[in-house]
C-alpha atoms as one frame of an Amber mdcrd trajectory, in Angstrom:
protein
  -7.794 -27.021  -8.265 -10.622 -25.294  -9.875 -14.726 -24.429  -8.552 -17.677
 -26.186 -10.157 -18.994 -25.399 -13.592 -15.697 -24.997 -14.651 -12.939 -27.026
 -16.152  -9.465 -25.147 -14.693  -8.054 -23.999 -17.499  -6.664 -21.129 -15.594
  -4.470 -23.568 -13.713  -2.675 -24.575 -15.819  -1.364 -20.981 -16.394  -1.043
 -20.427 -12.426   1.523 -23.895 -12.735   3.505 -21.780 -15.924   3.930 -18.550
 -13.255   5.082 -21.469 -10.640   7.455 -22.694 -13.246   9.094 -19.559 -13.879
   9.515 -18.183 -10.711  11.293 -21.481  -9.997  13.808 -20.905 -12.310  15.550
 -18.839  -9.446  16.292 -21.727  -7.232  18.566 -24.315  -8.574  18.610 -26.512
  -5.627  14.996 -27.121  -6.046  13.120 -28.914  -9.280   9.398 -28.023  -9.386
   6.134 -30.274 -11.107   2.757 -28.952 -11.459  -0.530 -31.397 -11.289  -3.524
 -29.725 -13.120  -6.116 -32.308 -13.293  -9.454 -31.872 -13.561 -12.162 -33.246
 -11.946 -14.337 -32.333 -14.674 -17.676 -30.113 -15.447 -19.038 -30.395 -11.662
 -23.270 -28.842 -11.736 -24.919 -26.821  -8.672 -27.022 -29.852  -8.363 -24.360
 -31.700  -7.355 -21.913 -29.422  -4.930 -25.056 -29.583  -2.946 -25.308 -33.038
  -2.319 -22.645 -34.045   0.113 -22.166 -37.731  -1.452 -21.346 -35.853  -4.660
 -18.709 -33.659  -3.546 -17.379 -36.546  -0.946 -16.449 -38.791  -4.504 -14.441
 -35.421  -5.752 -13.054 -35.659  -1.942 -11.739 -38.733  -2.795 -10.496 -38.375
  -6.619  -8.337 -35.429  -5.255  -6.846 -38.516  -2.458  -6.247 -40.390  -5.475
  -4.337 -37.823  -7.522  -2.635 -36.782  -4.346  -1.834 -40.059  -3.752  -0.193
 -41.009  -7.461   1.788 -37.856  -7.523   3.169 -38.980  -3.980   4.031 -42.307
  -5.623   5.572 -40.204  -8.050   7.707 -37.873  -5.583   7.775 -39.740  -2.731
  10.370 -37.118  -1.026   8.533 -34.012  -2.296   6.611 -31.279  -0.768   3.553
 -30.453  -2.106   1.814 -26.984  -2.499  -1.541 -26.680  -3.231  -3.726 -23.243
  -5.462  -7.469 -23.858  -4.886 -11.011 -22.110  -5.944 -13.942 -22.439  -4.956
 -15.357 -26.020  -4.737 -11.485 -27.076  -4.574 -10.608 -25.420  -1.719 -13.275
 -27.500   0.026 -11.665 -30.651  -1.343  -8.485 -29.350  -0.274  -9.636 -28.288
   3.232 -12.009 -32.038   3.719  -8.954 -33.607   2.891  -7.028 -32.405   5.424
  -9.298 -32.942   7.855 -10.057 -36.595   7.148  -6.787 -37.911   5.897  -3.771
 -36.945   8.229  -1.129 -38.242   5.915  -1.976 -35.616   3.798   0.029 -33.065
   4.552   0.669 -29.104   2.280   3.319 -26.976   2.576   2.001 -23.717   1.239
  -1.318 -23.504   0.760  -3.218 -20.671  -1.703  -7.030 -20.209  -1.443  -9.569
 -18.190  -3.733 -13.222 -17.301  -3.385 -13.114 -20.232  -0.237 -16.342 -22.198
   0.506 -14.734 -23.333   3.736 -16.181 -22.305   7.062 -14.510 -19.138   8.839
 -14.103 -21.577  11.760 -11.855 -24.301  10.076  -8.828 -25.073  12.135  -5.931
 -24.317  10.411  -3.415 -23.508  13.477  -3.994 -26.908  14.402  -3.326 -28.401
  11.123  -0.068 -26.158  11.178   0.439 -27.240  14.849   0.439 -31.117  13.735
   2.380 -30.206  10.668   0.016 -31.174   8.171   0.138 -27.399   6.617   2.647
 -25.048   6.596   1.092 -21.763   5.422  -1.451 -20.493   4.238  -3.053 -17.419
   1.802  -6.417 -16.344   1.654  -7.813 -14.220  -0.868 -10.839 -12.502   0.267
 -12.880 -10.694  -2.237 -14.683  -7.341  -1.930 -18.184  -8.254  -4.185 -17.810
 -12.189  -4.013 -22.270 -12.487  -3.695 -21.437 -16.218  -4.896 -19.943 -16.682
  -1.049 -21.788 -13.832   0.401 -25.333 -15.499  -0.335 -24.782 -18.804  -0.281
 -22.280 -20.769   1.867 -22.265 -18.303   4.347 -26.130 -19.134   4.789 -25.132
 -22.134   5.238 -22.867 -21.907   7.549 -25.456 -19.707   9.584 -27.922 -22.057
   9.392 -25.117 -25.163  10.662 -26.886 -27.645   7.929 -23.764 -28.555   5.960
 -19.985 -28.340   6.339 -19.759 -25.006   3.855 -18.818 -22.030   4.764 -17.803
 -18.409   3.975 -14.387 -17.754   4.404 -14.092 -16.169   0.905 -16.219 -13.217
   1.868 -14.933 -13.265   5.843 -12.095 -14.522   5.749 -11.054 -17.272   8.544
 -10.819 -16.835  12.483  -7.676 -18.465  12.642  -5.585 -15.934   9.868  -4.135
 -12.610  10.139  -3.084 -10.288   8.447  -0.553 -10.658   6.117  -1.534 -13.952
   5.113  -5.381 -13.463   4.847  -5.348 -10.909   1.798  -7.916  -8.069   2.034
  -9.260  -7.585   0.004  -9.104  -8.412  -3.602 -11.432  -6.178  -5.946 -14.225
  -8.320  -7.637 -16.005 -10.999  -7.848 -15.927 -14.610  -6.593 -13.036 -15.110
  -9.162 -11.077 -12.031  -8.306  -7.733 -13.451  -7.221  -7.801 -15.532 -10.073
  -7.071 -12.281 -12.471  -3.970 -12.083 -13.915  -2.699  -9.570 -11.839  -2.533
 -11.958  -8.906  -0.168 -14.527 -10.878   3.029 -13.589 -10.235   2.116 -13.379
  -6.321   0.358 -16.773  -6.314   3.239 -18.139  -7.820   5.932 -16.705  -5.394
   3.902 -18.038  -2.338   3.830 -21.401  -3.684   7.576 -21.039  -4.392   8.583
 -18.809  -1.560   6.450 -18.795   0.874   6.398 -14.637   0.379   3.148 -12.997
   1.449   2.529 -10.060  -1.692   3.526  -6.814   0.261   1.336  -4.772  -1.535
  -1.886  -2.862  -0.415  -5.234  -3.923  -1.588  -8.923  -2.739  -1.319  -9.488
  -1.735   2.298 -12.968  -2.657   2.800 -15.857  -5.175   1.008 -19.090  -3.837
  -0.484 -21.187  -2.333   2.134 -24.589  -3.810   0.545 -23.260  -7.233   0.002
 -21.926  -7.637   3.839 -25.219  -6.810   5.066 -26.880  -9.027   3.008 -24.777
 -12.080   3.932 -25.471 -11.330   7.523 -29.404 -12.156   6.225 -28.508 -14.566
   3.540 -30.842 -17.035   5.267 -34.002 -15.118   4.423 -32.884 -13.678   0.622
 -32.737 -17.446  -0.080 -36.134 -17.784   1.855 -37.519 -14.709  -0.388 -36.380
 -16.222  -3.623 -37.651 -19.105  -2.843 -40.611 -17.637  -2.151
């Protein structure tokens, strides 16, 4: 599922690695959803309405494709704006329910609950890519998680409270698309299949500079503003 001011073309060559790392496992037949919610503006991510109707068009794909494969389970590769939809669904629907779970450049809050999601077997597992320069994360939901005034947070910068290593990945070189690089393909797609964390080592810390400014990210907004 892909961020805002963009229309996912990427996943539909994340659901082509999927594919072929299936091919391994003959007891198991795999199908890939890659709709789009379409072109989605800052204006709107910022509005809570707004991103509360893409909320709901990812319960109605979620809910065709369970239609679909009643008996399936259902895996789930999210950036950006669509990890939020992934993570508000969970929250507010428990008959949704993920078995392995893949997130990049997260605007969810550190804090969100996943061992009790696990706990009630809504989720399964989950991966966390956390980038070493993502400012897109750094600067603005993780001001406002600071500043408690929506449910946003930073948990592609930070990571989340309730992962650990192996399964929260730091850290990724780049940008606030950084796991989406190529590179990263073949491991997104054997998590999905396998459930196999990469076992690989990765950037050991984030950009100095950019963690202290999230720490302030309140006031740079307040300066731009300004």
């Amino acid at each position: 599922m892909h961020c805002i001011r963009d229309l996912g073309y990427w996943t539909t060559k994340i659901a082509r690695k999927v594919k072929i790392f299936s091919f391994d496992d003959d007891k198991k037949v795999f199908a890939t959803e890659t709709s789009s919610y379409g072109y989605f503006p800052m204006l709107s991510f910022l509005l809570p309405a707004k991103r509360r109707e893409k909320v709901e068009w990812f319960m109605d794909k979620y809910t065709e494709s369970k239609a679909v494969y009643p008996n399936a389970d259902f895996s789930f590769v999210g950036h950006s704006n669509g990890t939020y939809l992934l993570a508000k669904a969970l929250t507010e629907y428990p008959c949704c329910k993920f078995k392995n779970i893949v997130l990049a450049g997260s605007v969810v809050p550190t804090t969100y609950t996943w061992n009790e999601l696990i706990k009630k077997g809504q989720v399964k597992s989950v991966m966390n890519y956390v980038a070493t320069s993502d400012w897109v994360v750094a600067l603005f939901p993780k001001a406002i998680q600071i500043l408690n005034i929506q449910d946003l947070g930073s948990a592609g910068h930070d990571g989340f409270d309730d992962l650990d290593h192996p399964n929260e990945i730091e850290y990724v070189r780049g940008a606030h698309s950084a796991a989406l690089k190529e590179e990263h393909w073949d491991d997104i797609a054997e998590f999905i299949v396998n459930g196999k964390v990469p076992d690989k080592t990765f950037q050991k810390e984030r950009s100095s500079w950019l963690v202290w400014l999230g720490h302030i990210s309140p006031l740079v907004w307040l300066a731009i503003i300004s």
